[in-house]
Jmol script that loads the backbone (N, CA, C; Angstrom):
load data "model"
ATOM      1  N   UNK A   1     -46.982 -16.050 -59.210  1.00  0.00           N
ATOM      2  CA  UNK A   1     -46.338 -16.643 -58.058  1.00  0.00           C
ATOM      3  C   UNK A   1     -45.187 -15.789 -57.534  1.00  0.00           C
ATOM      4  N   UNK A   2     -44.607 -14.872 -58.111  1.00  0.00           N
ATOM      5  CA  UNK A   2     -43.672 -14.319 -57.802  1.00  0.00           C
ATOM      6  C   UNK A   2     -44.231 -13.407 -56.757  1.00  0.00           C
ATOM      7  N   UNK A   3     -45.482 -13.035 -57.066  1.00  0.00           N
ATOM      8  CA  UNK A   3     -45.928 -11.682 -55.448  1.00  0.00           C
ATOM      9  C   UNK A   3     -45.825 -12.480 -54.072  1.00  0.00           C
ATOM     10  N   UNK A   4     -46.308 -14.125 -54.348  1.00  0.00           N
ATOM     11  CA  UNK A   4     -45.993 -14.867 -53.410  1.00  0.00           C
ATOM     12  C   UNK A   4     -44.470 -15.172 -52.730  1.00  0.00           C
ATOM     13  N   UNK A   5     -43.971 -15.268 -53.825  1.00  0.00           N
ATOM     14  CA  UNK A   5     -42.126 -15.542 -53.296  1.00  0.00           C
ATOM     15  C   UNK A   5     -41.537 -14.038 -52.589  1.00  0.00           C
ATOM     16  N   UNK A   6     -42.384 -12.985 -53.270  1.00  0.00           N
ATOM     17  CA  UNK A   6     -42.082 -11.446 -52.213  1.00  0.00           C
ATOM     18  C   UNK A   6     -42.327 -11.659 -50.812  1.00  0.00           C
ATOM     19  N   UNK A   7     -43.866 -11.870 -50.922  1.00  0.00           N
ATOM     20  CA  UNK A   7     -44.925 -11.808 -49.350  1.00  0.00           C
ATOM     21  C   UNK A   7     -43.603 -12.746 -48.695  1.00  0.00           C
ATOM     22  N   UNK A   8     -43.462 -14.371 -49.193  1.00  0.00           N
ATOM     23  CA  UNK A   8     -42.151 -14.895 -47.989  1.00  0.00           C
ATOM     24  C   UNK A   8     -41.127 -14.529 -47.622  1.00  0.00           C
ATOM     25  N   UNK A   9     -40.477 -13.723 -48.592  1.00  0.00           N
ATOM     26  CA  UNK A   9     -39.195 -13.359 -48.498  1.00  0.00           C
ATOM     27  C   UNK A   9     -39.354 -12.143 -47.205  1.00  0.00           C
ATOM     28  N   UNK A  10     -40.259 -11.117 -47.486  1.00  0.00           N
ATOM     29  CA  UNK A  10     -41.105 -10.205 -46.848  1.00  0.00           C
ATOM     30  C   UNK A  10     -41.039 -11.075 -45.283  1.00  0.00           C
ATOM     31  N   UNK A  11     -41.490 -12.206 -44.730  1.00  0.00           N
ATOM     32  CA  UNK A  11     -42.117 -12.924 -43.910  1.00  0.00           C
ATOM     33  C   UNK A  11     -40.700 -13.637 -43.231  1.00  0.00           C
ATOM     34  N   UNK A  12     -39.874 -13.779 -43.682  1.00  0.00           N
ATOM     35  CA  UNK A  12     -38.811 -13.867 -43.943  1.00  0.00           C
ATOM     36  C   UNK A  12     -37.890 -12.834 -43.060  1.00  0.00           C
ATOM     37  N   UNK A  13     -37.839 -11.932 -43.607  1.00  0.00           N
ATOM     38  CA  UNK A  13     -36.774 -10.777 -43.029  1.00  0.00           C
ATOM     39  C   UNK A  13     -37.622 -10.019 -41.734  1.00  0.00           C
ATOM     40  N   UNK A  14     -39.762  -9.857 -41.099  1.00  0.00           N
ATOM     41  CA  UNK A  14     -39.715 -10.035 -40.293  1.00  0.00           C
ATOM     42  C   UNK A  14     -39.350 -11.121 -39.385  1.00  0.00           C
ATOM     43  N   UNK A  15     -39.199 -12.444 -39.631  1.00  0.00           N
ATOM     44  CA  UNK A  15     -38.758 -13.709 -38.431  1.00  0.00           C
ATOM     45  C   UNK A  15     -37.262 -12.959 -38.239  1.00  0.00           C
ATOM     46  N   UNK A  16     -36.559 -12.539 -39.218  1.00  0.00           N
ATOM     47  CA  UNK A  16     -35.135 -12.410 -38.928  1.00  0.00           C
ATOM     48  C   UNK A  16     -35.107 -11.425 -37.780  1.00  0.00           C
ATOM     49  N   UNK A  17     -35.877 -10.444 -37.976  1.00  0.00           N
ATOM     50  CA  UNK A  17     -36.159  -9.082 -37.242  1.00  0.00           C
ATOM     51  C   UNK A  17     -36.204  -9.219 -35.880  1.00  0.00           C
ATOM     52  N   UNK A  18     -37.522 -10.483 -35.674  1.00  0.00           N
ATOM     53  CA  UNK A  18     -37.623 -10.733 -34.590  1.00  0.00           C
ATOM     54  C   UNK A  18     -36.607 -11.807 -33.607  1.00  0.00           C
ATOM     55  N   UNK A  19     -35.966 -12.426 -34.086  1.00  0.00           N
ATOM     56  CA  UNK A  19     -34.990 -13.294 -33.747  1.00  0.00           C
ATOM     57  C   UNK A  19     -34.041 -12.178 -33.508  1.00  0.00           C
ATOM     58  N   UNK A  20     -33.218 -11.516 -34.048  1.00  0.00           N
ATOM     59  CA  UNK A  20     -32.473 -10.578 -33.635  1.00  0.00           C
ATOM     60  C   UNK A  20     -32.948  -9.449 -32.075  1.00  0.00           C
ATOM     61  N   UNK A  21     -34.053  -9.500 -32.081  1.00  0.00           N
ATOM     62  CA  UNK A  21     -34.905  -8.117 -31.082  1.00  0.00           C
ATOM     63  C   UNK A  21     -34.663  -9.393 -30.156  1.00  0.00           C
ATOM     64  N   UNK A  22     -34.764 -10.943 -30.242  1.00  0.00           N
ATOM     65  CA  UNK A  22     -34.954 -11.240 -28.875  1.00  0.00           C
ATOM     66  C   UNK A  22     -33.453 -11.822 -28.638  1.00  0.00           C
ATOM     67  N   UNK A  23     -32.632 -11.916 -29.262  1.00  0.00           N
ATOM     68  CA  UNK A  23     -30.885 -12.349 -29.188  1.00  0.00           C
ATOM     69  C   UNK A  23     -30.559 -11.043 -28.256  1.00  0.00           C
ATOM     70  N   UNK A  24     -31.163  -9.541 -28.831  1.00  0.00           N
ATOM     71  CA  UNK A  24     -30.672  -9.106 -27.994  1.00  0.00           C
ATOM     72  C   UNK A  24     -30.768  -8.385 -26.579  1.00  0.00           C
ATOM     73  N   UNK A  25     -32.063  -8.622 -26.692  1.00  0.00           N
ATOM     74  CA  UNK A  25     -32.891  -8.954 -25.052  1.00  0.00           C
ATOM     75  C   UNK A  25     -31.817  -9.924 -24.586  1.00  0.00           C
ATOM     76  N   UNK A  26     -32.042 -10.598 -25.028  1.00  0.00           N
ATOM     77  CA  UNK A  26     -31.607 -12.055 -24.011  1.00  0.00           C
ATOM     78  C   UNK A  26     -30.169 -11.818 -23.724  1.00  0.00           C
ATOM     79  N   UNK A  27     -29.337 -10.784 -24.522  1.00  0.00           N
ATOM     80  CA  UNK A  27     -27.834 -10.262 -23.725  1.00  0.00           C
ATOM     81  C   UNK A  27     -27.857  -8.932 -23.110  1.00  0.00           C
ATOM     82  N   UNK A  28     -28.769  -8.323 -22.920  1.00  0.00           N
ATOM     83  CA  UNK A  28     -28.621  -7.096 -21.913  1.00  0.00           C
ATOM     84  C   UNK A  28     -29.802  -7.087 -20.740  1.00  0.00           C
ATOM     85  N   UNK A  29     -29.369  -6.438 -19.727  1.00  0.00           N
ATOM     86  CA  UNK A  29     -30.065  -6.718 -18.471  1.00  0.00           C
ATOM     87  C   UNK A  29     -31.297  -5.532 -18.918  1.00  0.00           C
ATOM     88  N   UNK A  30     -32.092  -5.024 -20.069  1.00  0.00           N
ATOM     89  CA  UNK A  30     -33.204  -4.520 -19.932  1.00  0.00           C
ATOM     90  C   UNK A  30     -34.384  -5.376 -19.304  1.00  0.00           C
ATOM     91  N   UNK A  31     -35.238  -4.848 -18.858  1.00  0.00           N
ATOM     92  CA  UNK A  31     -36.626  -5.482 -18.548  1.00  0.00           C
ATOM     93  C   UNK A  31     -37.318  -5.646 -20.020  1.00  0.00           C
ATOM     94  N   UNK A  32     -38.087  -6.760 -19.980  1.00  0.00           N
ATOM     95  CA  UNK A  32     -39.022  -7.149 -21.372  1.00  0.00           C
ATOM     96  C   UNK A  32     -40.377  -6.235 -20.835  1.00  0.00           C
ATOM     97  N   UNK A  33     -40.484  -5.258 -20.257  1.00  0.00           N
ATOM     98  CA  UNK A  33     -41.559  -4.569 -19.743  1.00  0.00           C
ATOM     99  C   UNK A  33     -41.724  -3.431 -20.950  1.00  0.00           C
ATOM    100  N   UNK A  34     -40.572  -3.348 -21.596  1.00  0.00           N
ATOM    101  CA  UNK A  34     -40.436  -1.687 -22.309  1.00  0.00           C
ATOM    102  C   UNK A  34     -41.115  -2.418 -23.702  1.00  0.00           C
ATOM    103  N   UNK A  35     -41.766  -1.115 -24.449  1.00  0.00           N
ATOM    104  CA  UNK A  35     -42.427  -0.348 -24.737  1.00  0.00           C
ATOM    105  C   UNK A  35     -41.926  -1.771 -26.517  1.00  0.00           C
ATOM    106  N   UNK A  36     -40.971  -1.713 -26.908  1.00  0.00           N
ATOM    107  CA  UNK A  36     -40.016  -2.868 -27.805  1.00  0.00           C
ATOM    108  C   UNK A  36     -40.231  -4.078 -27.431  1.00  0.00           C
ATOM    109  N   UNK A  37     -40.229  -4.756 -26.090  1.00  0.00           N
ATOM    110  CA  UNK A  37     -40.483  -5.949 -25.838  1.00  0.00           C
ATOM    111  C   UNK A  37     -42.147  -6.337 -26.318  1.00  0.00           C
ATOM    112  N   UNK A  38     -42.901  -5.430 -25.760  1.00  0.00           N
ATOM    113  CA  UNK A  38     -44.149  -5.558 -25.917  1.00  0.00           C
ATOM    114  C   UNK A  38     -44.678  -5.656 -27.362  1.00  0.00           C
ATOM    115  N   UNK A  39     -44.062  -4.774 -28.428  1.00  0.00           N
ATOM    116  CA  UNK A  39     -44.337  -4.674 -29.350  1.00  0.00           C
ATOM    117  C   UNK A  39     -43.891  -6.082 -30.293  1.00  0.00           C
ATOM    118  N   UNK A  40     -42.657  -6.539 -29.492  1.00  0.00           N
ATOM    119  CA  UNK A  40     -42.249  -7.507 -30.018  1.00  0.00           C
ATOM    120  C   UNK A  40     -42.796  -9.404 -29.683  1.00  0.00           C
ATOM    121  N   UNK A  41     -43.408  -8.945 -28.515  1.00  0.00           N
ATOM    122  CA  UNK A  41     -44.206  -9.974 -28.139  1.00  0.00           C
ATOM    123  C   UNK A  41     -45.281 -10.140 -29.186  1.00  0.00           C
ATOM    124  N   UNK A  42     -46.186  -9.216 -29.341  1.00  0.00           N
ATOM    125  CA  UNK A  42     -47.071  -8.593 -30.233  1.00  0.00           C
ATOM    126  C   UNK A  42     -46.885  -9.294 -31.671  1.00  0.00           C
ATOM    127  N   UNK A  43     -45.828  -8.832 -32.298  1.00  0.00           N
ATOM    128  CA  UNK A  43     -45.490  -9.332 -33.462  1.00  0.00           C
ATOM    129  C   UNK A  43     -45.725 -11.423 -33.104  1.00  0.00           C
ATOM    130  N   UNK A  44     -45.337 -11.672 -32.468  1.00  0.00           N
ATOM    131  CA  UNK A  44     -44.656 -13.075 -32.422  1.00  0.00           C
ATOM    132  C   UNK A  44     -46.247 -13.715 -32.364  1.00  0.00           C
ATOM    133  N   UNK A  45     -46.491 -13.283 -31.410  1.00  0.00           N
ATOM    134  CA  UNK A  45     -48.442 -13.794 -31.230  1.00  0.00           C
ATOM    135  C   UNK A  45     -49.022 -13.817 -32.453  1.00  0.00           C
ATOM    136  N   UNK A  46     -48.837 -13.164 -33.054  1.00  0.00           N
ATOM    137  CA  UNK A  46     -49.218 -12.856 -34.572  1.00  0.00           C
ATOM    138  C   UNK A  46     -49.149 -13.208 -35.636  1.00  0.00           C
ATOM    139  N   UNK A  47     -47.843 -14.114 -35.824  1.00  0.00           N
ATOM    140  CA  UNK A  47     -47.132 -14.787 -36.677  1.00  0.00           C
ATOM    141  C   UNK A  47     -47.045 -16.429 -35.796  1.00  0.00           C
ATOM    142  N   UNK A  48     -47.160 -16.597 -34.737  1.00  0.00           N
ATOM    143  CA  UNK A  48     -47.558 -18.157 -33.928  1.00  0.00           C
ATOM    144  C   UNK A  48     -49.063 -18.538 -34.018  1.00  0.00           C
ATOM    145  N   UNK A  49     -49.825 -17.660 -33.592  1.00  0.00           N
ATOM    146  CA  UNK A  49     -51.061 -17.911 -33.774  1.00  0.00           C
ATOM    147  C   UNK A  49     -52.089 -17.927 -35.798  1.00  0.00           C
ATOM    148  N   UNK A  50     -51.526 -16.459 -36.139  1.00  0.00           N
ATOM    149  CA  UNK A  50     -51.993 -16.480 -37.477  1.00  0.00           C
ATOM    150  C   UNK A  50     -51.337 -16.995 -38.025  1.00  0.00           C
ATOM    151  N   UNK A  51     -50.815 -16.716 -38.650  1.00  0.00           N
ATOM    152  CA  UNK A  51     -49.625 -16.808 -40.204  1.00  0.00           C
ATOM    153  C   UNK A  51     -49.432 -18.190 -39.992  1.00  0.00           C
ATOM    154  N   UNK A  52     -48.130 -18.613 -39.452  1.00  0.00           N
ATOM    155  CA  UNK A  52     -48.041 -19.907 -38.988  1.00  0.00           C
ATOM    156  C   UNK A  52     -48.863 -21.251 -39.611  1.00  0.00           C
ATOM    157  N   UNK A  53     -50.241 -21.330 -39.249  1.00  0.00           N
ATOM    158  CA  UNK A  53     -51.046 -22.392 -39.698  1.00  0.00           C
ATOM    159  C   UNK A  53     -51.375 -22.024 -40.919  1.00  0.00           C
ATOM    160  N   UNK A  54     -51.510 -21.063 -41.440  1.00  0.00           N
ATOM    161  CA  UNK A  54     -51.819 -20.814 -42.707  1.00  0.00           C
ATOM    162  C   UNK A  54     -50.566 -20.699 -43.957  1.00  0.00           C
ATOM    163  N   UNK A  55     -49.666 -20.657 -43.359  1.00  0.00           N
ATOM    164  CA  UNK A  55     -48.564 -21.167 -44.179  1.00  0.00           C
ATOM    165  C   UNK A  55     -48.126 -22.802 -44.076  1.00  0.00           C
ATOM    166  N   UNK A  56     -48.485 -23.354 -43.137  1.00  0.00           N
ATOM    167  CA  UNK A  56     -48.382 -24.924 -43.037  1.00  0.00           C
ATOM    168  C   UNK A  56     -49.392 -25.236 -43.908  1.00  0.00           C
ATOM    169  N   UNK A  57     -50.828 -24.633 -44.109  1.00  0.00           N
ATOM    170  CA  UNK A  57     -51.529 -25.070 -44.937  1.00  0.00           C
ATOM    171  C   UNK A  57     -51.169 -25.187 -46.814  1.00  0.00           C
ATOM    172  N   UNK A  58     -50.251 -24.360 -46.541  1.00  0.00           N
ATOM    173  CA  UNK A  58     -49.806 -23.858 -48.300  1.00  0.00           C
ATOM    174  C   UNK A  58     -48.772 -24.836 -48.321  1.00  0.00           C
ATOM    175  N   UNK A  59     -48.025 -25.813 -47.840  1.00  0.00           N
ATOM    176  CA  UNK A  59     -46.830 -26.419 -48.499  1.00  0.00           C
ATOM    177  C   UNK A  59     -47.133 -27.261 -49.020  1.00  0.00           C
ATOM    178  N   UNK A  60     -48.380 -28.023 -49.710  1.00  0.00           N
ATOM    179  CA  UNK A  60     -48.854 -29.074 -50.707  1.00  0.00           C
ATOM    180  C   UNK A  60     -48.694 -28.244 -51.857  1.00  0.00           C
ATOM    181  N   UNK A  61     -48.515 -26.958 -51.746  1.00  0.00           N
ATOM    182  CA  UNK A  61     -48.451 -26.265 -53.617  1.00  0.00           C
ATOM    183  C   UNK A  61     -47.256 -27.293 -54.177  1.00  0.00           C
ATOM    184  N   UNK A  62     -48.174 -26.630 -55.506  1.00  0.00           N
ATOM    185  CA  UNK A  62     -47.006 -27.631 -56.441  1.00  0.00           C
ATOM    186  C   UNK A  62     -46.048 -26.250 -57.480  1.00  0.00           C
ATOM    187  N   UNK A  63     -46.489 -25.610 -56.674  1.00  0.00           N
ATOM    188  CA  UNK A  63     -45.087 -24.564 -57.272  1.00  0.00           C
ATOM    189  C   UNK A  63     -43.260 -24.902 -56.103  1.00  0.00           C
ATOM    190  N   UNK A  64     -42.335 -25.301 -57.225  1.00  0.00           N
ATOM    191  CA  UNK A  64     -41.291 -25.395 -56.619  1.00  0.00           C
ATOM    192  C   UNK A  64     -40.960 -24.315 -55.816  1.00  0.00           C
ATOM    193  N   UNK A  65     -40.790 -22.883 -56.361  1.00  0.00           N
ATOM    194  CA  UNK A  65     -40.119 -21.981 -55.677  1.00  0.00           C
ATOM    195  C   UNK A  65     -41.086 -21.633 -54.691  1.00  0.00           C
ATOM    196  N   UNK A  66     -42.491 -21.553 -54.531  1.00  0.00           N
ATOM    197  CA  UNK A  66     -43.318 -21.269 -53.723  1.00  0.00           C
ATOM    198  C   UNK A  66     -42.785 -22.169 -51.828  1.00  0.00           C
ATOM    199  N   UNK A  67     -42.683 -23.569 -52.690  1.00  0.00           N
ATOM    200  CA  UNK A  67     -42.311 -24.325 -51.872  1.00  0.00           C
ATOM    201  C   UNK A  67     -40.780 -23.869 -50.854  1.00  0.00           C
ATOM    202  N   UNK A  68     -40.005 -23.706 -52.060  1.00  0.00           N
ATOM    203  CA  UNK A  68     -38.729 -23.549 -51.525  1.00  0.00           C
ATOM    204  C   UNK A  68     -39.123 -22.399 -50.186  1.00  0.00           C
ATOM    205  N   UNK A  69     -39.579 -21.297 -50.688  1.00  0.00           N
ATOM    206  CA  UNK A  69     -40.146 -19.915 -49.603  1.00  0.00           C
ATOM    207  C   UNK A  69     -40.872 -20.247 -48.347  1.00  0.00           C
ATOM    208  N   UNK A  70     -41.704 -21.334 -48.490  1.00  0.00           N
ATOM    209  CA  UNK A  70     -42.486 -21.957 -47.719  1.00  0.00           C
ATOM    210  C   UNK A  70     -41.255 -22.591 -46.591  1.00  0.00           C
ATOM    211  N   UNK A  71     -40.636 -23.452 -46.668  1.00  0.00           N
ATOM    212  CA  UNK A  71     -39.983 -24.262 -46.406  1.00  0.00           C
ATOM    213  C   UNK A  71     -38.587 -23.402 -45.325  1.00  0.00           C
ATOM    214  N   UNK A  72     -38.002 -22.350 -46.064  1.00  0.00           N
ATOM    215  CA  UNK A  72     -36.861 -21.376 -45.395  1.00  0.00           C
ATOM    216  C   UNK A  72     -38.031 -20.582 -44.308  1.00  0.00           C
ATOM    217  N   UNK A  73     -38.983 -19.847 -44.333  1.00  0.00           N
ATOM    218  CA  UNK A  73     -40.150 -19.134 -43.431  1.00  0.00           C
ATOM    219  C   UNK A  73     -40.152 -20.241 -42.866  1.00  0.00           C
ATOM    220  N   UNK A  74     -40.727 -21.338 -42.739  1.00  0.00           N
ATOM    221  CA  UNK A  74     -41.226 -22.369 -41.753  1.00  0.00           C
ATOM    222  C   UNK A  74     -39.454 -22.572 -40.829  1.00  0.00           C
ATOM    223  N   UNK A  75     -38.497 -22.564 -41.488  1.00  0.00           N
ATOM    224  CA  UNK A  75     -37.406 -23.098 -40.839  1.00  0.00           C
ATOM    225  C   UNK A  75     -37.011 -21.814 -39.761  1.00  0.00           C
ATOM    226  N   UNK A  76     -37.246 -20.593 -40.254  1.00  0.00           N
ATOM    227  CA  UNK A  76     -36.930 -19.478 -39.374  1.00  0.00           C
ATOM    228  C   UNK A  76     -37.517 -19.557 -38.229  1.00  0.00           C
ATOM    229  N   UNK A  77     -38.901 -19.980 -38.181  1.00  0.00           N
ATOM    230  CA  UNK A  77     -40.026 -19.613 -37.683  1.00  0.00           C
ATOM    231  C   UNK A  77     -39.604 -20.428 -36.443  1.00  0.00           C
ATOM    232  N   UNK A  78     -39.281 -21.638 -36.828  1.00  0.00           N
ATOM    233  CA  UNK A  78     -39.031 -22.598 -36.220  1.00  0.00           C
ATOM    234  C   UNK A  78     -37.539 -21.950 -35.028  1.00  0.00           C
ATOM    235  N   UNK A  79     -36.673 -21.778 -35.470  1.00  0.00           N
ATOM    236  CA  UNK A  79     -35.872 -20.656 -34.697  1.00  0.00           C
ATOM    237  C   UNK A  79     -36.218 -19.856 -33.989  1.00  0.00           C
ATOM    238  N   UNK A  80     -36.993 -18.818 -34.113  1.00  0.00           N
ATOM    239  CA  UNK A  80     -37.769 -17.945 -33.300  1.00  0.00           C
ATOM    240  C   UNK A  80     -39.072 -19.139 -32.248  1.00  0.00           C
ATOM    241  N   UNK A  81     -39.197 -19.812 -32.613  1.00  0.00           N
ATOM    242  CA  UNK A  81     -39.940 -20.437 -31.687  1.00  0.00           C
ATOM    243  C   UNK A  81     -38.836 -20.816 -30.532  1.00  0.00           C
ATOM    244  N   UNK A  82     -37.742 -21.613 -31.067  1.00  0.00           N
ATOM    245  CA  UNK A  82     -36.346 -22.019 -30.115  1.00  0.00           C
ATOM    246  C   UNK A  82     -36.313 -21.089 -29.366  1.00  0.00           C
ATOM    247  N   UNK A  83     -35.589 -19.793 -29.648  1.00  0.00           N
ATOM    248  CA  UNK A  83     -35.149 -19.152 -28.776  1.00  0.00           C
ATOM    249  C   UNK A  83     -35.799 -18.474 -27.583  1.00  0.00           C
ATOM    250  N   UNK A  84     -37.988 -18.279 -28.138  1.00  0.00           N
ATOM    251  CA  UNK A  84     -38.694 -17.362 -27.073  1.00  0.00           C
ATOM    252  C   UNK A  84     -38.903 -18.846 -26.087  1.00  0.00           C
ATOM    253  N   UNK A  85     -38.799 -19.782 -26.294  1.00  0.00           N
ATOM    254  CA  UNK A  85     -38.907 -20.972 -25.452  1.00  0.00           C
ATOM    255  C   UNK A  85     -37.529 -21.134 -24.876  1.00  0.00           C
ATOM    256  N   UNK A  86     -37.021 -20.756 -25.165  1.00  0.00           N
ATOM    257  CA  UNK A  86     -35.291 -21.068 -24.203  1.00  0.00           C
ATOM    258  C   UNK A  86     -34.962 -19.940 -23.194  1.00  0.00           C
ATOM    259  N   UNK A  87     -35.960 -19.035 -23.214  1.00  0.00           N
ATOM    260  CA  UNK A  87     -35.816 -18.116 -22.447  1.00  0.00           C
ATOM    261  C   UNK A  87     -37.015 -18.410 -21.031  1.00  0.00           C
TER     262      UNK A  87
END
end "model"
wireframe off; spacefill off
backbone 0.3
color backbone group
């Protein structure tokens, strides 16, 4: 279980990644046209559409810490959903 508590933690520091790339879009007058936006759109489709349901599917484990990982990823995720919708 521990390669699992990596992969979230892993899953984890990209949501952070991407929450940061769009905090700071959202304070400078670049266009979301460049070459970073796109890539970063990219990522998000990716992790909304894939990952996403398939980590909602995993929070019946009955591993605690699995859970705990489950639970902080879902809460990020949930953030990064806030902010590309507030824009």
């Amino acid at each position: 279980m521990s390669e699992v508590c990596f992969v979230l933690q892993s899953v984890g520091c990209l949501v952070d990644s991407l929450i940061d790339k769009r905090r700071k879009r959202a304070g400078s007058d670049n266009s979301l046209d460049d070459e970073c936006a796109i890539e970063t759109r990219q990522h998000e489709q990716a992790l909304f559409e894939v990952l996403y349901p398939r980590l909602v599917d995993c929070i019946d484990t009955t591993d605690g810490s699995v859970r705990l990982g489950l639970k902080d990823v879902l809460k990020r995720i949930g953030s990064l959903v806030s902010i590309c919708c507030g824009q």
